[in-house]
FIVOSE-169387 format. One record per residue (C-alpha): chain; x, y, z. Coordinates in steps of 0.05 Angstrom, whole numbers, plus 5000, padded with zeros to 4 digits. Layout:
# residues N
(A, (X, Y, Z))
...
//
This chain:
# residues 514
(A, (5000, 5000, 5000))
(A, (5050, 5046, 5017))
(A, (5077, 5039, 4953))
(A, (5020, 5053, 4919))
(A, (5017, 5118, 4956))
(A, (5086, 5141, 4939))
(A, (5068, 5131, 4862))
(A, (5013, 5176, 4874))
(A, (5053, 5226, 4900))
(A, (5103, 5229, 4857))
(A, (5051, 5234, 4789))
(A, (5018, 5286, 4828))
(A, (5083, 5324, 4828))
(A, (5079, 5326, 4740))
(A, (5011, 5367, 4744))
(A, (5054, 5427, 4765))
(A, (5122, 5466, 4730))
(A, (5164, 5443, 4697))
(A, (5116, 5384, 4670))
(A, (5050, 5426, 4676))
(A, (5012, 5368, 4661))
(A, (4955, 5407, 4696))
(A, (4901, 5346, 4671))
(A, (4941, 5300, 4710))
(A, (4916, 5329, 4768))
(A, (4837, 5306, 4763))
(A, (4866, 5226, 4762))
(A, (4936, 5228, 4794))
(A, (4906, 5213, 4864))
(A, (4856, 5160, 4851))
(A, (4920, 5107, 4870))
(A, (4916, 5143, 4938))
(A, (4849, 5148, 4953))
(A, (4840, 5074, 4933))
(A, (4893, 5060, 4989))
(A, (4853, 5098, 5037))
(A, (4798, 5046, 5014))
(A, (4830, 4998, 5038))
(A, (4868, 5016, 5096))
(A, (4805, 5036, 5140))
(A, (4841, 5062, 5194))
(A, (4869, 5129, 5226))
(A, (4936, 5103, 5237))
(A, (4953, 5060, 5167))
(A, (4913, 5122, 5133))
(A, (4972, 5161, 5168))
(A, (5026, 5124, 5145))
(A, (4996, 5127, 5079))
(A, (4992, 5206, 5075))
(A, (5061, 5213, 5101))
(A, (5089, 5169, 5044))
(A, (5051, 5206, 4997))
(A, (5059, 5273, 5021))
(A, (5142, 5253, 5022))
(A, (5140, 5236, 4955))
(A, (5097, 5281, 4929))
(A, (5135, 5343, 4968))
(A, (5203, 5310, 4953))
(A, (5195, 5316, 4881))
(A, (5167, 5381, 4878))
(A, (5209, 5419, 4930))
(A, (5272, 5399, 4887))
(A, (5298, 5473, 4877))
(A, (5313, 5474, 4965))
(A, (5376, 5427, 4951))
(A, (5406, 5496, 4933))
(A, (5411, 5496, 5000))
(A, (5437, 5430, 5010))
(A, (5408, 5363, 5015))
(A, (5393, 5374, 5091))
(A, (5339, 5432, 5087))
(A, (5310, 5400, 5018))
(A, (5298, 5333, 5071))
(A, (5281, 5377, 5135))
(A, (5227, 5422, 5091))
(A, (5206, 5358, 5060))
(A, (5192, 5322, 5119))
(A, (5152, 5379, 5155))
(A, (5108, 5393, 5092))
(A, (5089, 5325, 5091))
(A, (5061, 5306, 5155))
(A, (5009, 5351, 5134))
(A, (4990, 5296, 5089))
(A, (4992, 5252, 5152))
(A, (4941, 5293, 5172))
(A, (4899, 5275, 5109))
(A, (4913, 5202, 5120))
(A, (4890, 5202, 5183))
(A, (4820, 5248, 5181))
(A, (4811, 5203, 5119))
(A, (4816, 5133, 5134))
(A, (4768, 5130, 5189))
(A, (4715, 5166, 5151))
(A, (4738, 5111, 5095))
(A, (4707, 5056, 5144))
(A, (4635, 5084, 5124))
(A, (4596, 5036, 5077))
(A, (4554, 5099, 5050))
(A, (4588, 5114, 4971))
(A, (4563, 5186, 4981))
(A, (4597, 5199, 5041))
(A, (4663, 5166, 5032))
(A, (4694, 5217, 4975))
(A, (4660, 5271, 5003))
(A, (4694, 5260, 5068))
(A, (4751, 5240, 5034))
(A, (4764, 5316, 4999))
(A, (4747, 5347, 5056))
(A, (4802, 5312, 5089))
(A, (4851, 5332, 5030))
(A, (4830, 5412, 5031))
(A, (4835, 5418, 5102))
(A, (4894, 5377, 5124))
(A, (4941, 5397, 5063))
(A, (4910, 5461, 5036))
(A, (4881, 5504, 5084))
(A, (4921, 5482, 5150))
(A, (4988, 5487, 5113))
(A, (4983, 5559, 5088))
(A, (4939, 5574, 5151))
(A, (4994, 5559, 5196))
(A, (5023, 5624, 5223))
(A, (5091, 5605, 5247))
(A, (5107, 5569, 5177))
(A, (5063, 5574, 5120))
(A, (5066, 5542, 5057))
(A, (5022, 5533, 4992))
(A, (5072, 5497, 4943))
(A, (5033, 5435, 4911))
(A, (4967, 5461, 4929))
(A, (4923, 5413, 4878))
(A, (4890, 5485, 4850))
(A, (4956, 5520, 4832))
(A, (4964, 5463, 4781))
(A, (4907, 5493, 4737))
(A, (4939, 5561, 4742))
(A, (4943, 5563, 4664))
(A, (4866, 5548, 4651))
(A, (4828, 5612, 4655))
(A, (4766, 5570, 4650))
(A, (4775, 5527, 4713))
(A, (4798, 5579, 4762))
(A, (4736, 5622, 4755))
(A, (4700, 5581, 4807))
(A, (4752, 5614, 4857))
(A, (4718, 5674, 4856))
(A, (4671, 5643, 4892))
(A, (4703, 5587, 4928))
(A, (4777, 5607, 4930))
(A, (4839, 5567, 4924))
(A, (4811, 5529, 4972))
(A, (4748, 5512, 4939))
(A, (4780, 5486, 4872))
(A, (4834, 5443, 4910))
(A, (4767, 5405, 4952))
(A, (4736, 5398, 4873))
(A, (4799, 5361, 4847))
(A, (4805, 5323, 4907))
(A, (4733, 5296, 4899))
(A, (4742, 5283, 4833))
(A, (4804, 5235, 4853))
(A, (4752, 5206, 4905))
(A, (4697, 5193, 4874))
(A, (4731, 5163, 4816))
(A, (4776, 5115, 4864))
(A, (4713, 5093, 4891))
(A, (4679, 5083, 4823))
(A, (4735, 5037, 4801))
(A, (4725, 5000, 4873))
(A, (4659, 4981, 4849))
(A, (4673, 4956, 4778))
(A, (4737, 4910, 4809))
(A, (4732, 4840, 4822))
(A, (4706, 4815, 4886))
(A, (4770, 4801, 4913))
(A, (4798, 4870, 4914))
(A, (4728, 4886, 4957))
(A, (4693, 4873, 5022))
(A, (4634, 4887, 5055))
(A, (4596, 4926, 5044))
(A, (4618, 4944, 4970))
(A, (4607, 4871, 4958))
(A, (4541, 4885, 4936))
(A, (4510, 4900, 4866))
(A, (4477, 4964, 4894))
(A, (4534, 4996, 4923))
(A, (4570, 4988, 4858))
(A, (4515, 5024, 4821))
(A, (4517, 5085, 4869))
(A, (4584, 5087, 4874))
(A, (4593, 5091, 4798))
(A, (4529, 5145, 4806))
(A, (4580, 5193, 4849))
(A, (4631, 5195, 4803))
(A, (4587, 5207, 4751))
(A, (4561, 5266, 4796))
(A, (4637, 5287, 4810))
(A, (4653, 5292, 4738))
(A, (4578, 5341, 4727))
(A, (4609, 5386, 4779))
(A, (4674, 5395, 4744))
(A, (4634, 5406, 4674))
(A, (4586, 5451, 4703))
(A, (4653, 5492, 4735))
(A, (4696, 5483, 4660))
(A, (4626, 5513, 4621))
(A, (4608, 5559, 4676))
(A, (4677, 5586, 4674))
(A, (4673, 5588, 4592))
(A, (4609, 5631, 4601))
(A, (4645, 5685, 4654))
(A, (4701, 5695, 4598))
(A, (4646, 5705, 4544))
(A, (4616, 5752, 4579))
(A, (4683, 5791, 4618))
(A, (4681, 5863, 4595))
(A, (4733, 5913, 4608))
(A, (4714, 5952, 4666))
(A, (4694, 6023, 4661))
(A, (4664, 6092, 4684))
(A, (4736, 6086, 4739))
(A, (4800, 6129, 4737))
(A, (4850, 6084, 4699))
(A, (4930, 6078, 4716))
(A, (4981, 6071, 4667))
(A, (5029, 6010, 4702))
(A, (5095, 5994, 4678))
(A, (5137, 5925, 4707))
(A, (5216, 5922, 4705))
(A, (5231, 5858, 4711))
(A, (5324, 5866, 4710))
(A, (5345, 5785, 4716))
(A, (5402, 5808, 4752))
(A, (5442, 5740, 4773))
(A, (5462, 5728, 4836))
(A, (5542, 5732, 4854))
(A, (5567, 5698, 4918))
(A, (5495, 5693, 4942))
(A, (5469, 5763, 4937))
(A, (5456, 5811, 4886))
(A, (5512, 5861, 4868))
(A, (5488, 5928, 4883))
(A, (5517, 5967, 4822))
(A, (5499, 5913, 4769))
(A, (5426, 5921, 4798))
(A, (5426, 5991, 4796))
(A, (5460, 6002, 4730))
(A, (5414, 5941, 4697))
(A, (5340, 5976, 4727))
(A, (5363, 6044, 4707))
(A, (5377, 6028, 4641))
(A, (5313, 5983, 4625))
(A, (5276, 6051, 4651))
(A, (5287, 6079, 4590))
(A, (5237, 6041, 4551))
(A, (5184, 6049, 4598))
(A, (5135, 6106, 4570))
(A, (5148, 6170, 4603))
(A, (5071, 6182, 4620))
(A, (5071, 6128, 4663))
(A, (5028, 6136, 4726))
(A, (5063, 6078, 4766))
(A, (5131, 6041, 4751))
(A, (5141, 5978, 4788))
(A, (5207, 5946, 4800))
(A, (5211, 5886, 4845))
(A, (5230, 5866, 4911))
(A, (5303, 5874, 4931))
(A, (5312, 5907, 4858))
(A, (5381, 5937, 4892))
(A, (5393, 5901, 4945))
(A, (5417, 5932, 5007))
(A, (5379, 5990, 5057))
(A, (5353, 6054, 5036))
(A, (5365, 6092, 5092))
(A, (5430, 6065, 5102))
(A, (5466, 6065, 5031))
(A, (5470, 6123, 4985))
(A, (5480, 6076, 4924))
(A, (5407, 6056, 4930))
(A, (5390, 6113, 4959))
(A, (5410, 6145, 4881))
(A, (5392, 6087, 4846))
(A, (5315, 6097, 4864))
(A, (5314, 6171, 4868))
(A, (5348, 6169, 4792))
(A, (5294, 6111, 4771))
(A, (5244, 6165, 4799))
(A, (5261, 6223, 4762))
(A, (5260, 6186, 4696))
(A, (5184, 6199, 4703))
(A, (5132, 6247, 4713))
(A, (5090, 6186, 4758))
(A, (5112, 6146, 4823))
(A, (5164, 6092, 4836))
(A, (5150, 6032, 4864))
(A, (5208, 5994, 4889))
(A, (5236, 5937, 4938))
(A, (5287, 5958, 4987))
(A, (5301, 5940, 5061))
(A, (5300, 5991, 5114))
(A, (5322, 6002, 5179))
(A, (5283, 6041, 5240))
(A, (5321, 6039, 5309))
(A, (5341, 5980, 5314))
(A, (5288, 5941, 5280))
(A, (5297, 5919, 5201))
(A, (5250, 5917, 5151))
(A, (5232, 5891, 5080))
(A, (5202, 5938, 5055))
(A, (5155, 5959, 4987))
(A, (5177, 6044, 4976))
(A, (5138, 6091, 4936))
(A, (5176, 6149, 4908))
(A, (5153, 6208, 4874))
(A, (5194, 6241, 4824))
(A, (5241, 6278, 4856))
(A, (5258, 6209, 4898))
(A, (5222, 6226, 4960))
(A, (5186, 6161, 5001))
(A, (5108, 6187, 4993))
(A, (5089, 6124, 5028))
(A, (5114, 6054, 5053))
(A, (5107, 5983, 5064))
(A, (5131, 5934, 5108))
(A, (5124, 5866, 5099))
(A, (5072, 5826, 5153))
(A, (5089, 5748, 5133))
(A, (5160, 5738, 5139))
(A, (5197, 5673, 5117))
(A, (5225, 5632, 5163))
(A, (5298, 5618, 5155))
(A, (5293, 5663, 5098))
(A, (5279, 5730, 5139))
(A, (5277, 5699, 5206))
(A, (5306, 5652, 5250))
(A, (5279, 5616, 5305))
(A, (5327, 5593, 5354))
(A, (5387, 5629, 5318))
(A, (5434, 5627, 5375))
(A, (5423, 5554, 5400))
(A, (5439, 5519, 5332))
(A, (5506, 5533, 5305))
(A, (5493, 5483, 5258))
(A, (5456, 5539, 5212))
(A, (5521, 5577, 5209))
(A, (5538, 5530, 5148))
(A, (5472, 5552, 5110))
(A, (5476, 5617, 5073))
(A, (5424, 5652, 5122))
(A, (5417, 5719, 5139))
(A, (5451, 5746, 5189))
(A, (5396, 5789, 5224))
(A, (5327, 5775, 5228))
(A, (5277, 5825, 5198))
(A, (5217, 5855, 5239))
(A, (5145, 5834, 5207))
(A, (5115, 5905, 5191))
(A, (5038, 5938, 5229))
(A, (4990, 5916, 5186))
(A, (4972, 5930, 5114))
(A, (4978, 5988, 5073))
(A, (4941, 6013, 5001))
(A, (4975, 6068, 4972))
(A, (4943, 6128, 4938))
(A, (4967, 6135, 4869))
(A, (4940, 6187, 4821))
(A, (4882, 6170, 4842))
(A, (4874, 6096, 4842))
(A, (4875, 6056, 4911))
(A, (4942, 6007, 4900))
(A, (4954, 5952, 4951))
(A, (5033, 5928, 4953))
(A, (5044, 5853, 4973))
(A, (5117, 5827, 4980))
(A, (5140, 5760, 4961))
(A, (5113, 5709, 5008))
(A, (5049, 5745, 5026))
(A, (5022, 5732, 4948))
(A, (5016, 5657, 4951))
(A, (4963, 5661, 5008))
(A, (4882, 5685, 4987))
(A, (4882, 5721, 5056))
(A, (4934, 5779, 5050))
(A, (4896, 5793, 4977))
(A, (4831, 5787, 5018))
(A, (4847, 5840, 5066))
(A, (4870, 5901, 5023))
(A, (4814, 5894, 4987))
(A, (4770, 5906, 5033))
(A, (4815, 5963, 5054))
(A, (4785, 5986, 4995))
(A, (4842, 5970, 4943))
(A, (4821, 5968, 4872))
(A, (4890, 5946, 4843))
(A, (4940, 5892, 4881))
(A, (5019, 5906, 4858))
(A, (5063, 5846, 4876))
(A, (5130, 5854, 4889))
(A, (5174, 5791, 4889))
(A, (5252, 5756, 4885))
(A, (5268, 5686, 4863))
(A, (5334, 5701, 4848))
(A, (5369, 5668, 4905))
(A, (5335, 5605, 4856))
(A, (5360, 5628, 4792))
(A, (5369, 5567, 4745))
(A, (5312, 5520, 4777))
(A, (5239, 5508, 4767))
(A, (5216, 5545, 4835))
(A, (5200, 5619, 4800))
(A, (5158, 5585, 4749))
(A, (5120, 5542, 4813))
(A, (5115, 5611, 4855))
(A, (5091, 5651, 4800))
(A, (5028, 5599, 4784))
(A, (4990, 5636, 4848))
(A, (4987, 5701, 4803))
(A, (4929, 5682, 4764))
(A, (4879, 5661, 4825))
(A, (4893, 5715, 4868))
(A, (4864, 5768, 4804))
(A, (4807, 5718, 4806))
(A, (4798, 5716, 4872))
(A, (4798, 5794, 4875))
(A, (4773, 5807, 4802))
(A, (4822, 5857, 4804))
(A, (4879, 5873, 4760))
(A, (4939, 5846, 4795))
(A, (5008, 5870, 4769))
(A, (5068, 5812, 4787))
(A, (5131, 5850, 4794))
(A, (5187, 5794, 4790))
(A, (5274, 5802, 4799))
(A, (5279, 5740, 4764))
(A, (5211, 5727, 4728))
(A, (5159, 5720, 4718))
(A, (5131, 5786, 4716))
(A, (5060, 5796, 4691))
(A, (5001, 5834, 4691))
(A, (4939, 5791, 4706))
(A, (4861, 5812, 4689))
(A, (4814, 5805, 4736))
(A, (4799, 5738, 4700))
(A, (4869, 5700, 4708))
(A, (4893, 5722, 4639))
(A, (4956, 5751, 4629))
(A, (4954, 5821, 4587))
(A, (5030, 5818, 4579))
(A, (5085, 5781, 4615))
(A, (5164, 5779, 4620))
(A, (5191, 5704, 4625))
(A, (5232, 5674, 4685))
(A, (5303, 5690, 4666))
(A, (5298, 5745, 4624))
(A, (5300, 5827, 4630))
(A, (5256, 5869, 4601))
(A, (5190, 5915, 4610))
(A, (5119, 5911, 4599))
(A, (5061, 5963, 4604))
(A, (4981, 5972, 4607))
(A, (4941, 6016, 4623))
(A, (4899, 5991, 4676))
(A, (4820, 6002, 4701))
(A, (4805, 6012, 4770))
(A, (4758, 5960, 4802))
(A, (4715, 5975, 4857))
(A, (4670, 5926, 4902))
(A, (4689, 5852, 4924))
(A, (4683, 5791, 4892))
(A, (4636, 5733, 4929))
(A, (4702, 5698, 4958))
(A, (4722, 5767, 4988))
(A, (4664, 5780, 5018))
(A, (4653, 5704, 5047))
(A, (4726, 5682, 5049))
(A, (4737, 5607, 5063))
(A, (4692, 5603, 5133))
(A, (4640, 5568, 5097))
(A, (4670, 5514, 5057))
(A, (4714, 5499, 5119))
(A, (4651, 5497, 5157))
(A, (4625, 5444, 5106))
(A, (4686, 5400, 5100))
(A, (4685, 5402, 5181))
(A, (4615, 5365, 5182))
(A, (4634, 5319, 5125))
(A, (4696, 5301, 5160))
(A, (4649, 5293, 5226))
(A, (4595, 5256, 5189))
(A, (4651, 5202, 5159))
(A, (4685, 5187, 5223))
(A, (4610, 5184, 5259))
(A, (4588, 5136, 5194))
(A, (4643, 5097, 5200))
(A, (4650, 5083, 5269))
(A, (4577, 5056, 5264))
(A, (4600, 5015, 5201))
(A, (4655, 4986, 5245))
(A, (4615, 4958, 5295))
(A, (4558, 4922, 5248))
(A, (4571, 4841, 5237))
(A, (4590, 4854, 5166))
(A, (4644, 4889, 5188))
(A, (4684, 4840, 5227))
(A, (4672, 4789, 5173))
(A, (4696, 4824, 5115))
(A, (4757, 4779, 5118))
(A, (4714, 4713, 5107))
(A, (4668, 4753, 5056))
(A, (4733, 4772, 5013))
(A, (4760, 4696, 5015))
(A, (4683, 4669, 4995))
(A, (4684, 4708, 4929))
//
């Protein structure tokens, strides 16, 4: 069984960059979900998940043996006992006979356990391999996030997975069964639910097909003329080199259009502290002046004794109108917990001083249009979106660095959250990227125009401002959790009554009679 779990994992891994075998993902968990068939229990379900989630986070999170082999195994490791997690919500609810229950049970186990727990975990959040970020590139199936979120598309593919696992269940021979899916009638309904599980994902694919017909342009609202620098600048001895940076995003400035209302460069675009180094200090103030609009630009910055990573707008004679700290910091990356009691990290190339999380969120005012700055991290979560716009934002800028992974596959993986957060916010989301990719994103999913991972260069819209809140913003993810709580409740309570029925304890004899 465990086996069969691992293999599971590790096709799951192809749905997502560099394979983007995105289709993969609707079938690549049956083998898994047929294990939890068959395991029936909380503690073999477990074991199950953790070999899954191993192999499955393994392959995916190959980029951290920059690093070296022993954070790749540690980060590994961590991420997949939250597929323990799955394993063991989902095998007891597994136990119950009912073929409506089990898949439904079954997903909800999947989105809370691996999806919403992982990222909703404060001290270290993650999102990488979330089963929704795999259809990142198909505008049609992401339109049900507006509605249902991240979230809500990851519990759809894992129901899919489900319900098709126990469809095949019901059309094997009787040897691979017991009670009570022994039975002609179970078979029938079970085959009945995936058929049901496919009609949801149709209904979501044409649904989604009908929002694009119909997505207009917004207007009657100020608009904003955006421009993205995206420099590429490679990374020397582990950090960017100051005067390369500032030389390369000074020079791509001059093919940005000199009515621009808002240039974007990305986070850490020259590396080092505002208020500390001149050399930035006159790289942004001289990116400024090339324009008659703002500069927005990633720097780090230092007040008392507390640092910061920090999103600056300039106007054009270089002065900070307003500024943004970063809330969600990065363990290991911008923090470290227990820095002084594990000399062991002095072999890693970690920063030496951790940064301060910044008060709360910010939405700049700029010419008129209500701009919310994200760093980094904070974009591969639905909440941060969530809560500038109802600050009122009407346009999310996303400032980001992968270059410290120049050369692998993880800029490509972190820039697949792009497209839901626009659709989660059906608002115009602008990617700012040192590395790539940069994009501009409709409030659809689609990209307008986009720079690719590894390469400099600019692109530039002019943008509509969006007022109100999409459903998801306005609900968030407290009702589907809600639901997936009582299916998870409603599985373990169905199956600890199906464990204690006569069938039950003969299923052993019933399997060797066939």
């Amino acid at each position: 069984m465990p086996i069969v779990a691992a293999l599971s994992g590790a096709l799951t891994s192809l749905a997502f960059p560099p394979h983007d075998l995105g289709p993969l993902a609707w079938v690549s968990l049956v083998p898994m979900f047929y294990v939890l068939g068959r395991v029936r229990g909380a503690a073999s379900g477990a074991l199950c998940g953790l070999v899954f989630g191993l192999a499955f986070m393994g392959t995916l999170l190959g980029s951290f043996t920059l690093w070296g082999l022993l954070p790749w195994l540690v980060l590994s490791a961590y991420q997949a006992l939250y597929f323990a997690l799955f394993g063991a919500l989902a095998g007891p609810a597994m136990r119950c006979g009912s073929p409506l229950i089990r898949p439904f049970a079954a997903a909800a186990a999947y989105a809370l356990g691996p999806c919403l727990l992982r990222s909703g975990f404060r001290l270290a959040p993650f999102s990488a391999g979330d089963l929704a970020l795999s259809q990142y590139d198909h505008a049609t199936v992401i339109q049900v996030c507006s509605v249902f979120g991240q979230l809500g598309l990851t519990f759809l593919i894992a129901l899919v997975n489900a319900a098709l696992a126990q469809g095949l269940l019901g059309v094997l021979p009787a040897r691979f069964r017991s009670a009570p899916m022994d039975t002609p009638a179970w078979s029938r309904t079970a085959s009945g639910v995936a058929v049901l599980a496919y009609g949801l994902v149709f209904c979501v694919y044409f649904g989604g097909a009908y929002v694009l017909a119909r997505a207009n342009t917004p207007t009657g609202g100020p608009e904003l003329s955006v421009a993205i620098v995206q420099g590429a600048v490679p990374v020397a001895d582990g950090a960017q080199s100051a005067e390369i940076a500032a030389r390369t995003y000074t020079s791509l400035n001059e093919t940005v259009p000199p009515d621009t209302d808002l240039t974007i460069w990305p986070e850490s675009a020259v590396p080092g502290f505002f208020t500390l180094d001149p050399p930035v200090q006159d790289a942004l103030r001289q990116g400024a002046g090339r324009f008659t609009g703002h500069l927005l630009a990633g720097s780090l910055e230092v007040e008392g004794d507390r640092h910061y990573n920090a999103a600056l707008l300039l106007n054009p004679e270089g002065q900070i109108v307003d500024r943004y700290h970063k809330n969600d910091l990065v363990m290991f990356g911008e923090w470290v917990p227990l820095r002084d009691k594990l000399p062991l990290l002095s072999r890693y190339p970690i920063r030496r001083h951790d940064l301060s999380p910044g008060r709360g969120r910010k939405v700049f005012d700029v010419s008129g249009v209500k701009v919310a700055p994200l760093i980094c991290f904070e974009a591969i979560f639905s909440d941060p979106t969530r809560e500038v716009c109802r600050m009122g934002a009407q346009m999310v800028a996303v400032l980001t660095s992968d270059a410290w992974a120049q050369g692998t596959v993880e800029a490509a993986q972190h820039s697949a959250t792009g497209p839901f957060r626009a659709v989660e916010a059906r608002k115009y989301v602008c990617r700012a990227a040192s590395d790539g990719r940069s994009a501009i994103y409709d409030p659809w999913g689609r990209p307008l125009a986009q720079v690719p991972v590894g390469l400099p260069g600019v692109i530039a819209e002019s943008l509509p401002a969006v007022d109100g809140l999409s459903i998801y913003h306005r609900i968030g993810n407290a009702p589907l959790v809600t639901v997936c709580i009582l299916l998870i409740i409603v599985g373990w309570v169905a199956g600890w009554q199906e464990g204690g029925r006569p069938h039950a304890a003969t299923d052993r004899h019933s399997v060797q009679s066939h």
